[in-house]
Every structure is written in C-alpha cells, then in structure tokens.
KEKOLTOR-759034 format. One line per 4 residues: for each residue x, y, z of N, C-alpha, C. Coordinates in Angstrom, 3 decimals, always signed. Layout:
X,Y,Z,X,Y,Z,X,Y,Z | ...
***
This chain:
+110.947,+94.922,+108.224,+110.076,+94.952,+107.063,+110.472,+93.812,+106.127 | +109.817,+93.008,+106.107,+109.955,+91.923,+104.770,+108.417,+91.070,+104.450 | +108.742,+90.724,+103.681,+107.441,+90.545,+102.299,+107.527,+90.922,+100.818 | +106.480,+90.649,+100.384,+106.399,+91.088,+98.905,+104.941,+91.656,+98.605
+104.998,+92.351,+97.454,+103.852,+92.673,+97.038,+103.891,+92.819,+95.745 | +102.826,+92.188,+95.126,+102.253,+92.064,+93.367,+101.259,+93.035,+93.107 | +101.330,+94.032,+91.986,+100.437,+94.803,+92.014,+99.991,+94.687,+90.596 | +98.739,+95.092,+89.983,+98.655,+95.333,+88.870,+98.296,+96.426,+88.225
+98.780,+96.662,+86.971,+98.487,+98.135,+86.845,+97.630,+98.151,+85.533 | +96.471,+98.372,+85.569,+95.827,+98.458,+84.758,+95.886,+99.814,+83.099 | +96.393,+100.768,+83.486,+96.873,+101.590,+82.755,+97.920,+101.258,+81.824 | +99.442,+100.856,+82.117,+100.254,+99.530,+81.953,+100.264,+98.715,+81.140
+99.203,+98.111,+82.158,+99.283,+96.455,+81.570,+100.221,+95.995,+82.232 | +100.745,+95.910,+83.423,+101.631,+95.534,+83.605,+102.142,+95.147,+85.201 | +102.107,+93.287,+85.537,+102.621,+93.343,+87.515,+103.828,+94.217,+87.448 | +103.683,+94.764,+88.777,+105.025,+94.851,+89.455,+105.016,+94.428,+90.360
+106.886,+93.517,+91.129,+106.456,+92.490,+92.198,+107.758,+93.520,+92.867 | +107.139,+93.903,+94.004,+108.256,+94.222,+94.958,+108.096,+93.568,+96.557 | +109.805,+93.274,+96.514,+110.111,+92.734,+97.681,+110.645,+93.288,+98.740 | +110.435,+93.363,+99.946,+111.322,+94.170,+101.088,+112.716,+93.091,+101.514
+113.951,+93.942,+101.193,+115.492,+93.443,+102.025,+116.021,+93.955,+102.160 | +116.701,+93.647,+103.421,+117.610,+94.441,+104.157,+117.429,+96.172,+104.142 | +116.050,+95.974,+104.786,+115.674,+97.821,+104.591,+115.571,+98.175,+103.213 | +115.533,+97.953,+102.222,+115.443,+98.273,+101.163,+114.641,+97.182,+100.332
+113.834,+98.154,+99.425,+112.405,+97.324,+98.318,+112.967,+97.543,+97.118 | +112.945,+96.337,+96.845,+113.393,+96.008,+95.577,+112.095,+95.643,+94.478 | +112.496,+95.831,+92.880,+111.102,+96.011,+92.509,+111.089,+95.528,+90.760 | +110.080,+94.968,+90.105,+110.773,+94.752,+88.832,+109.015,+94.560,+88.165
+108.638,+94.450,+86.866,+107.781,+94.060,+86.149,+107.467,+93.135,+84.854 | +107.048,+93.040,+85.137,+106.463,+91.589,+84.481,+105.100,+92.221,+83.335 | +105.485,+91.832,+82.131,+104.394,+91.828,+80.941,+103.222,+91.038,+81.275 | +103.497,+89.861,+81.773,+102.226,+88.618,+82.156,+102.422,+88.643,+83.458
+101.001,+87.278,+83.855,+100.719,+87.330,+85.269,+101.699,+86.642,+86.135 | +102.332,+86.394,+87.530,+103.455,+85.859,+87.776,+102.881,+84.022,+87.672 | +104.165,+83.366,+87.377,+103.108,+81.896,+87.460,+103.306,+81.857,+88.393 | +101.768,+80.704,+88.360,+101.450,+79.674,+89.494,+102.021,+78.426,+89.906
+102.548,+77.690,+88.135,+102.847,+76.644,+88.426,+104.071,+76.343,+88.028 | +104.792,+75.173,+88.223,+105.977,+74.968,+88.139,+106.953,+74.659,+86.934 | +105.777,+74.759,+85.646,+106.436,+74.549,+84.519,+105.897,+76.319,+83.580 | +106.105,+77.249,+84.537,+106.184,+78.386,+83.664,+107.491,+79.423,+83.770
+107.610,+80.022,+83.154,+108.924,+80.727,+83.052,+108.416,+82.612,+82.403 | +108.414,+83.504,+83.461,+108.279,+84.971,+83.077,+109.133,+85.430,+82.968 | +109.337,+86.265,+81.916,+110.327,+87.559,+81.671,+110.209,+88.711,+82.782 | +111.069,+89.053,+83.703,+111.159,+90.295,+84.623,+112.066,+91.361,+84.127
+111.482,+92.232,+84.285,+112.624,+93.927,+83.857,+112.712,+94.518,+85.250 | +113.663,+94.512,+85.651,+114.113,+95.455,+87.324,+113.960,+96.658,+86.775 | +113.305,+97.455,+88.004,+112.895,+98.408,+88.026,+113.858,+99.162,+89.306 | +113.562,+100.515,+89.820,+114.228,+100.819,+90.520,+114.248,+100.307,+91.695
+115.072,+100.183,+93.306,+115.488,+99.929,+94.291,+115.252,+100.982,+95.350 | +114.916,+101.328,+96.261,+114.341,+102.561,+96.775,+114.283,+102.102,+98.371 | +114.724,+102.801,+99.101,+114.091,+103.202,+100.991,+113.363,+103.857,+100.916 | +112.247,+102.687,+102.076,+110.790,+103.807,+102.310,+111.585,+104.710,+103.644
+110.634,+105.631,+103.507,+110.609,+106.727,+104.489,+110.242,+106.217,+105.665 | +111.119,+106.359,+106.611,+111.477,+106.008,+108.124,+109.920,+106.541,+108.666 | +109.205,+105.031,+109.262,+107.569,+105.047,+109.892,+106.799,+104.483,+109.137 | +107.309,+104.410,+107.516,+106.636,+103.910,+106.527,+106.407,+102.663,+106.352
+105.207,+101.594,+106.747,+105.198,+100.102,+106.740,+105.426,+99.816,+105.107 | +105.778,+98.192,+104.698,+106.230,+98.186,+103.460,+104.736,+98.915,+102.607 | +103.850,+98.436,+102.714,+102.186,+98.528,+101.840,+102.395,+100.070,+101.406 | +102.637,+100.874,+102.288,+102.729,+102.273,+102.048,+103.510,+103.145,+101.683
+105.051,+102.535,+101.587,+105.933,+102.656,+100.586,+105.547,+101.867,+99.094 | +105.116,+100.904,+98.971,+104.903,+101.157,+98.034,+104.023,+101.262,+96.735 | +102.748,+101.848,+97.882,+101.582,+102.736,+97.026,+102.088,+104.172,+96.450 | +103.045,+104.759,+97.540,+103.561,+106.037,+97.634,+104.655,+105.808,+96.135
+105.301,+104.885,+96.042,+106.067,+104.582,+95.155,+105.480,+104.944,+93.597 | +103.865,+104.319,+93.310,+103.537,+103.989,+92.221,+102.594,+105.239,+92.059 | +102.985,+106.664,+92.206,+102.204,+107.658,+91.835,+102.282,+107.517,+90.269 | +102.825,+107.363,+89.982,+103.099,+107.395,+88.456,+101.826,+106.798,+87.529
+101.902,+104.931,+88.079,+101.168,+104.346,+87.454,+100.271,+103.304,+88.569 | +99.447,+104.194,+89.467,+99.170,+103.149,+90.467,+98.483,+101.616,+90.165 | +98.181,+100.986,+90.842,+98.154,+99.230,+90.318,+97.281,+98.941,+91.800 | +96.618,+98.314,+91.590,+95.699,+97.236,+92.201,+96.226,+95.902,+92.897
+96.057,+95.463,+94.232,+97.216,+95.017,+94.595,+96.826,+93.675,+94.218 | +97.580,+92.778,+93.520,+97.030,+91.111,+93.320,+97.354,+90.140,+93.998 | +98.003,+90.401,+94.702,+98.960,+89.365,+95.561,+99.961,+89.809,+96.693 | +99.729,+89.384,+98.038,+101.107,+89.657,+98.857,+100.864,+89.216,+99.840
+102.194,+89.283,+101.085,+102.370,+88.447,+102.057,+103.638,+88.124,+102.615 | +104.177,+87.318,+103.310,+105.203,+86.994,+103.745,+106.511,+86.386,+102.607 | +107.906,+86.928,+102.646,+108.674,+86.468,+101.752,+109.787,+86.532,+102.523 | +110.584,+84.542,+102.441,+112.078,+84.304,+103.304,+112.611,+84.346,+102.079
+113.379,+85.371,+102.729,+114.696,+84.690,+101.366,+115.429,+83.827,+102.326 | +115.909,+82.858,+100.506,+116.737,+81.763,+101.141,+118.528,+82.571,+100.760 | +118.137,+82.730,+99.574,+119.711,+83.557,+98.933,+119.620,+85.031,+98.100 | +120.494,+85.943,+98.297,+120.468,+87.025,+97.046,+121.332,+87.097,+96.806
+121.502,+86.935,+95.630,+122.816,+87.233,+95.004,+122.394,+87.765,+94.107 | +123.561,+88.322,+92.881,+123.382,+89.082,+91.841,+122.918,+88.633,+90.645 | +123.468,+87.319,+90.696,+122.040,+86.751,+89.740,+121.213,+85.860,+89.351 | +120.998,+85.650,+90.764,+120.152,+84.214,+91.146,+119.520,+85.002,+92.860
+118.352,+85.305,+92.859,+117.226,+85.383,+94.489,+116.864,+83.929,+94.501 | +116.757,+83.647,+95.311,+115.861,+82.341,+95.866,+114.902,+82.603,+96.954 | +113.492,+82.383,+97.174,+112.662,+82.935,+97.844,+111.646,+82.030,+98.216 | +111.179,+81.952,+99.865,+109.632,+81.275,+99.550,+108.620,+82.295,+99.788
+107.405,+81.856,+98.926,+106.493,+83.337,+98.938,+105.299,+82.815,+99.938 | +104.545,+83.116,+101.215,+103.781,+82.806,+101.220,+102.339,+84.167,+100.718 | +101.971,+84.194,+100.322,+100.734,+84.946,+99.754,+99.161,+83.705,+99.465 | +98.226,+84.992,+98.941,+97.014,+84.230,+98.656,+97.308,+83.421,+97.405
+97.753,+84.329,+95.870,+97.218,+83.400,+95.385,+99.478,+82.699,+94.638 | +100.320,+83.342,+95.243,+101.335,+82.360,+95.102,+102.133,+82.411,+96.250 | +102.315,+80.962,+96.515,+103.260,+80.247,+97.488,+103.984,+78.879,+96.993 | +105.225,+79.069,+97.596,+105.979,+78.490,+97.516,+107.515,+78.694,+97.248
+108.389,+77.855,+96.502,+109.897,+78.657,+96.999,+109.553,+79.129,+95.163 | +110.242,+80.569,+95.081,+110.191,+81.275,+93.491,+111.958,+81.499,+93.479 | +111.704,+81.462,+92.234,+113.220,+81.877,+91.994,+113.359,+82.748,+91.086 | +114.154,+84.151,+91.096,+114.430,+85.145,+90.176,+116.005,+84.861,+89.444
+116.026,+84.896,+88.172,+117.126,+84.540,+87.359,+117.976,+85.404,+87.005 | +118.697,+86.562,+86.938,+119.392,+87.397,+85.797,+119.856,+86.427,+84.910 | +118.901,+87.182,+83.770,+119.803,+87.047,+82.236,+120.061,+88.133,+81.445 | +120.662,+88.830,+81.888,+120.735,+90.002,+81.594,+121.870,+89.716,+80.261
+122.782,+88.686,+80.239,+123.802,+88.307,+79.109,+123.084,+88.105,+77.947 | +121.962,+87.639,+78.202,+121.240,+86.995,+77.162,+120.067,+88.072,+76.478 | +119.480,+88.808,+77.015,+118.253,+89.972,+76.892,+118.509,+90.713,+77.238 | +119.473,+91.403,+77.530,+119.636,+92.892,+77.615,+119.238,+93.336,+79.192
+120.319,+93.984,+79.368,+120.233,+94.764,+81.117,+119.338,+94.899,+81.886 | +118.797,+94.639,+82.784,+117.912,+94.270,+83.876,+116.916,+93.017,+83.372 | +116.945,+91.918,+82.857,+116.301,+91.214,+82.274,+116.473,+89.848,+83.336 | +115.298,+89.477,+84.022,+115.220,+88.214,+84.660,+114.460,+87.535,+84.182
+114.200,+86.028,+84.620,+113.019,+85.019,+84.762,+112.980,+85.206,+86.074 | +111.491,+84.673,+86.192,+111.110,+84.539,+87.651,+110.177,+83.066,+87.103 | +110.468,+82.199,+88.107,+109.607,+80.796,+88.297,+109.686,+80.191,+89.331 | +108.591,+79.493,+89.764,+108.055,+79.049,+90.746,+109.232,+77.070,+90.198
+109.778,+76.980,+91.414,+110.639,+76.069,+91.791,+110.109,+74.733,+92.208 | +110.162,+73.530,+92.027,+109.777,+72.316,+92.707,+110.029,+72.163,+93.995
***
C-alpha cells in the first residue's frame, strides 16, 4: 500500500493529506489548499497515524477513517518517498492536480506541537 490522498472537507473547511508507509497512514491538515507551485509554503497540523484493517485498500481506510468529518476527495495517486525522518519527509507526488517532489517540514520548535510546512520543492 503506498500513495497519498487529499481530501476536502467541506464541513471543516479543511484538506487532509494522508499518506500510506510502511503499512501505516499517516495523516495531517491543512487550513488552505496544498500548493501547486514552488514558491508557496502551507501550515500542516498532524493528525493521527492509524493501520487500516487487514483487506482494506488504502482509499477505504481512509474514507472509513473520516466518519467524523467526511471530505471529498481532491487529489491522489502514487507517492515515493525519498526520506522520513522526524522532521523533514521528502516525497514525489504523482497525482492529478499535484506532482512533483513535496516536502513536509516539522516546526514544531517554532508553532507549537505537530506543526509542519508542506511545499512543493524545485
């Protein structure tokens, strides 16, 4: 299982972008839309970390996930990671409407606990 998926939640207001690794979906949200281009910079809040249920393809873990606040899916597709670490992902996304290599930041020193950027990389 690997990829990503962007959802939006209209109730919210709010993407959530989750990624499949190493058996486990990782997951975070975003106030605005993710950028497109290479001179933008989003605020991410991690959200929880979760295993889908054994049979479960990623899409359906995590519709099953968002009973809460379900979301409309905006974006998804294939995702390599290049690195994960704790506080720096490096990723290329291919999807419809973003591709290319993205990078997730912790700044959690700076904004408070679970607090990333996410931007699209040269």
């Amino acid at each position: 299982m690997e990829g990503f998926i962007i959802t939006f939640c209209p109730q919210s207001k709010r993407y959530k972008l989750y990624f499949a690794n190493a058996g486990e979906v990782h997951s975070w949200y975003m106030p605005k839309e993710p950028p497109q281009e290479t001179n933008l910079r989003r605020m991410a809040r991690t959200m929880d970390r979760f295993v889908p249920a054994k049979g479960d393809d990623f899409s359906k873990a995590v519709a099953d996930h968002q009973i809460d606040d379900p979301g409309e899916v905006w974006d998804e597709g294939k995702a390599e990671m290049d690195s994960w670490k704790d506080a720096k992902i490096v990723m290329h996304l291919a999807g419809r409407k973003l591709s290319g290599k993205y990078v997730l930041l912790n700044v959690s020193e700076h904004y408070g606990e679970g607090s990333w950027l996410i931007f699209r990389a040269e």
